[in-house]
Rosetta silent file (secondary structure, phi, psi, omega in degrees, C-alpha in Angstrom):
SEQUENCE: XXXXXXXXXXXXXXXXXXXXXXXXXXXXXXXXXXXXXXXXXXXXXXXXXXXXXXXXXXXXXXXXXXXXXXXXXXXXXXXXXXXXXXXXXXXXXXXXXXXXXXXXXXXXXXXXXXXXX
SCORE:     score description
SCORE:     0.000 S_00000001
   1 L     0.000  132.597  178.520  -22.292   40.808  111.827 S_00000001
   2 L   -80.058 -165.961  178.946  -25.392   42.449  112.630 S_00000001
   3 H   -61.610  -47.297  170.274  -28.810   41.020  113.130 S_00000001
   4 H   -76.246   -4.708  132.184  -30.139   42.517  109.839 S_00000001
   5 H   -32.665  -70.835 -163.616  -27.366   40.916  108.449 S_00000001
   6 H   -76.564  -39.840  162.421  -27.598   37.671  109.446 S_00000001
   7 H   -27.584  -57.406  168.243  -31.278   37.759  108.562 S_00000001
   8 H   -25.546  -71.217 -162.298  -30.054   39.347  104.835 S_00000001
   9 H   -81.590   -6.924 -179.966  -27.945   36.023  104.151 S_00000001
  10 H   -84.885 -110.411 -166.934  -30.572   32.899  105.618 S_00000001
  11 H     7.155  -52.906  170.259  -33.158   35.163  103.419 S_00000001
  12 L   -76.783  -15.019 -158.946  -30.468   34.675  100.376 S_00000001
  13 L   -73.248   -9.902 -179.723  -29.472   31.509  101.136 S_00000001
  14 L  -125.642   10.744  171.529  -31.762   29.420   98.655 S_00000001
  15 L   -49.228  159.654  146.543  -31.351   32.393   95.792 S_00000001
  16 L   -67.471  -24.751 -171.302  -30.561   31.009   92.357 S_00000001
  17 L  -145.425  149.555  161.873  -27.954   33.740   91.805 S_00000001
  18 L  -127.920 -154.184  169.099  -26.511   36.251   94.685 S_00000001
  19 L  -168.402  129.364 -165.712  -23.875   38.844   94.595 S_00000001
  20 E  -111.950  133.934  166.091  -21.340   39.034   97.268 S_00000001
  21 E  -148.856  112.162  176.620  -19.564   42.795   97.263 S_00000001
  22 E  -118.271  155.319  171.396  -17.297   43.661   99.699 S_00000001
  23 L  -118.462    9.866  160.914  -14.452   46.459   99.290 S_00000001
  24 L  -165.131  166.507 -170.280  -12.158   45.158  101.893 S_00000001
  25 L   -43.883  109.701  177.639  -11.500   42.340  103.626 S_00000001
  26 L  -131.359  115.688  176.505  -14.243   40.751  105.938 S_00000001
  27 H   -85.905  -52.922 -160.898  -14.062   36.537  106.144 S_00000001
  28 H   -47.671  -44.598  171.412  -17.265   36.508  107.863 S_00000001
  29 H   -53.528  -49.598 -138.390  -19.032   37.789  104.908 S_00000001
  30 H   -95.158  -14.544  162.778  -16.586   36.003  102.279 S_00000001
  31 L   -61.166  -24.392 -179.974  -17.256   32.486  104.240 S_00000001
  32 L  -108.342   41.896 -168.583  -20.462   32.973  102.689 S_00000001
  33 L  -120.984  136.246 -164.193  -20.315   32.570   99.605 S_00000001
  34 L  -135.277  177.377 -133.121  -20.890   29.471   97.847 S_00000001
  35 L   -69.346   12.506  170.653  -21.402   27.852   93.980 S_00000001
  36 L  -132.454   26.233  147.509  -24.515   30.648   93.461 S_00000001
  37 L  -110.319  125.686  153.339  -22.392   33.197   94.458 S_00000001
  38 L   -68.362  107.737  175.921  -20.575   36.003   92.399 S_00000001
  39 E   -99.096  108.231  166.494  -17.809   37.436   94.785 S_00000001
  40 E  -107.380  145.592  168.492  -16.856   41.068   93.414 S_00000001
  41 E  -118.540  119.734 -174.740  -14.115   42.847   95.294 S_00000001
  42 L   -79.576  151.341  159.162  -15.178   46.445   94.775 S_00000001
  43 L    73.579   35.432 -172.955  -13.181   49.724   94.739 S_00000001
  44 H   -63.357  -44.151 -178.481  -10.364   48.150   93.101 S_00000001
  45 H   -63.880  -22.229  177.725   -8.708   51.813   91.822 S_00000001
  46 H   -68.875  -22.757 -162.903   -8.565   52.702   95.551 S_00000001
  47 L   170.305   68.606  136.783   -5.595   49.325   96.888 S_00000001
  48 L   -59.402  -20.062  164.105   -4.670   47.878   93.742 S_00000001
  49 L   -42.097  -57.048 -165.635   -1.907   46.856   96.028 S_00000001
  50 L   -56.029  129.116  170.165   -4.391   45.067   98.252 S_00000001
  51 L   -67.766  172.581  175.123   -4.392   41.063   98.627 S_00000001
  52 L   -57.841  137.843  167.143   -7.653   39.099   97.347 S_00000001
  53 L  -103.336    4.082  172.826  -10.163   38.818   99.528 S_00000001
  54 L  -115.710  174.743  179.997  -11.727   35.697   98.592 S_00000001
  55 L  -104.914  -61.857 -152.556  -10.084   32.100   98.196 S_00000001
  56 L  -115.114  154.120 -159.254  -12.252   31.333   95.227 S_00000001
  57 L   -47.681  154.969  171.444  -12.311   33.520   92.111 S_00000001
  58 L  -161.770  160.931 -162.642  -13.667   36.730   91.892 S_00000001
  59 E  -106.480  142.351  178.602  -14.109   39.416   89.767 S_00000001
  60 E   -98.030  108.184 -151.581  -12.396   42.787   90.629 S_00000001
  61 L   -94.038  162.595  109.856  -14.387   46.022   89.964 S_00000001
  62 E  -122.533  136.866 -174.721  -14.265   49.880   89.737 S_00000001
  63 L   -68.291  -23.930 -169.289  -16.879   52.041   89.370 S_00000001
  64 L   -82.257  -37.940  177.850  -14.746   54.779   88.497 S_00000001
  65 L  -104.854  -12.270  171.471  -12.327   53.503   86.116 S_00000001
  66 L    80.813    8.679  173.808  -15.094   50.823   84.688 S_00000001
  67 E   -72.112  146.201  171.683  -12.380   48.160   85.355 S_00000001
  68 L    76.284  -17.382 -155.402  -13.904   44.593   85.651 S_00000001
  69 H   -64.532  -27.854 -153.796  -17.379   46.095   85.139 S_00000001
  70 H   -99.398  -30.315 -169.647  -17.773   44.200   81.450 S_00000001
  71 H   -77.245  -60.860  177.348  -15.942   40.887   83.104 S_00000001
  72 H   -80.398   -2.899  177.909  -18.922   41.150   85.657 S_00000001
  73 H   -71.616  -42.417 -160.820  -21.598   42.210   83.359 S_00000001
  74 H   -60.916  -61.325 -149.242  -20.254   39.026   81.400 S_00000001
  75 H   -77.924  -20.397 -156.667  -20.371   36.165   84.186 S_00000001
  76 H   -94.057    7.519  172.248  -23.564   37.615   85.396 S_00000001
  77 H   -92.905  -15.631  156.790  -25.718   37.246   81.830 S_00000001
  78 H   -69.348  -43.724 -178.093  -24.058   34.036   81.351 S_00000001
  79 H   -63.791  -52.093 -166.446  -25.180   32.633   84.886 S_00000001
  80 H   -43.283  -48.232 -172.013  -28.727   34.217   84.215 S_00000001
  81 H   -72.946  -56.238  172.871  -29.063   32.331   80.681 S_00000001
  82 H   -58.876  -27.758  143.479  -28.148   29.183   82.318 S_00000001
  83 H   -37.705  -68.270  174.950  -30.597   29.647   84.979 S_00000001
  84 H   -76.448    5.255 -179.108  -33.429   30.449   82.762 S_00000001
  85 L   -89.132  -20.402  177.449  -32.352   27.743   80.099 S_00000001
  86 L   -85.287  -59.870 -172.665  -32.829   24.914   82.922 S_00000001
  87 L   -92.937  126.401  174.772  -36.255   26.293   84.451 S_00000001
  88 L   -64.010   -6.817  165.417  -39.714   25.464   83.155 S_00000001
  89 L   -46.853  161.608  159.881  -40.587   29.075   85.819 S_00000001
  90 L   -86.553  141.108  178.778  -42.085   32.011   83.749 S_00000001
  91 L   -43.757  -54.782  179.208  -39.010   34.268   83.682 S_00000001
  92 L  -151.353  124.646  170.214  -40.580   36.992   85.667 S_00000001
  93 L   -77.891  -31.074  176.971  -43.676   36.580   87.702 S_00000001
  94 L  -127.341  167.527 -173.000  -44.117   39.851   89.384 S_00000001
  95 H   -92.498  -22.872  145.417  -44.338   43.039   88.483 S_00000001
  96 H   -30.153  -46.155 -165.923  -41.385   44.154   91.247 S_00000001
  97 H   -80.212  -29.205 -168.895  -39.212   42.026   89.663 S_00000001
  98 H   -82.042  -32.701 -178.088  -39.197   43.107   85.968 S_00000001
  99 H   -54.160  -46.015  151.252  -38.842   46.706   87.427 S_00000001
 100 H   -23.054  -69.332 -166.309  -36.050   45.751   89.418 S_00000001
 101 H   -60.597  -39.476 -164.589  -34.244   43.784   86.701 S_00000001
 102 H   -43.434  -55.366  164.705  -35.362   47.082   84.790 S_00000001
 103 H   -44.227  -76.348  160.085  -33.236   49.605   87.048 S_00000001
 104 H   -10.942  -99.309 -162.197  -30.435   47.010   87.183 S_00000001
 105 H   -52.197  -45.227  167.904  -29.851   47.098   83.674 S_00000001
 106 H   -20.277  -35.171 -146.320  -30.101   50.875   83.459 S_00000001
 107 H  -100.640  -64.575  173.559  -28.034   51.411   86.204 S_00000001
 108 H   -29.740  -55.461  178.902  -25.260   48.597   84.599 S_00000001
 109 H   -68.821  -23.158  157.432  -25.548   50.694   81.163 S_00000001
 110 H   -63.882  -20.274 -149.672  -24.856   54.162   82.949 S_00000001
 111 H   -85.710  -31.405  171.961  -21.974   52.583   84.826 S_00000001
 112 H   -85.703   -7.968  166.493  -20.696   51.509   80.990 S_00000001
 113 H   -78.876  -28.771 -174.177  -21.522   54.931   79.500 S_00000001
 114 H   -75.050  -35.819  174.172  -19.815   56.736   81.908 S_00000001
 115 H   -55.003  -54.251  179.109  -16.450   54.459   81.615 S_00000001
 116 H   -55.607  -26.660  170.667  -16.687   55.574   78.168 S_00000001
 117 L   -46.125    0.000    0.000  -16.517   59.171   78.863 S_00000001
């Protein structure tokens, strides 16, 4: 793992929510994910064949066929409501972050228009 790696996850390591996406097997990454992680295994249309790459569940994606995409769309607006349903925080504090979140969904709603195609 590199250096900007290892930096990456101590940096993540006290997030409220992460997202672990790997498209093929690595345990050093997949050791790290713990009860504030979502582990997607990516590129799923590519080695449906292909064992699991995690121990503990995860949801299995493609961008291309739009498989899994509504199953992760799902888990990650539930954890988000339960996040902000717990904390007395203002939702969003900066103006980075609502832009962020903005792009996000945008990007999530192309990735379900195009599956519709």
């Amino acid at each position: 793992m590199s250096a900007i790696s290892v930096l990456s996850f101590a940096r993540a390591a006290d997030a409220d929510l992460k997202l672990l996406l790997l498209e093929s097997p690595d345990e050093s990454f997949a050791s790290l994910a713990d009860d504030a992680t979502i582990c997607v295994e990516t590129k799923i249309d590519l080695a449906r064949d292909r064992p699991r790459m995690f121990s503990r569940d995860a949801i299995r994606v493609s961008a291309v066929t739009g498989e899994g995409i509504a199953e992760l769309v799902a888990d990650l607006s539930g954890r988000l409501r339960n996040i902000f349903a717990q904390s007395s925080a203002p939702v969003l504090t900066r103006e980075r972050h609502r832009v962020a979140l903005e792009a996000c969904v945008a990007a999530l709603r192309r990735a379900l228009d195009a599956r519709a195609l």
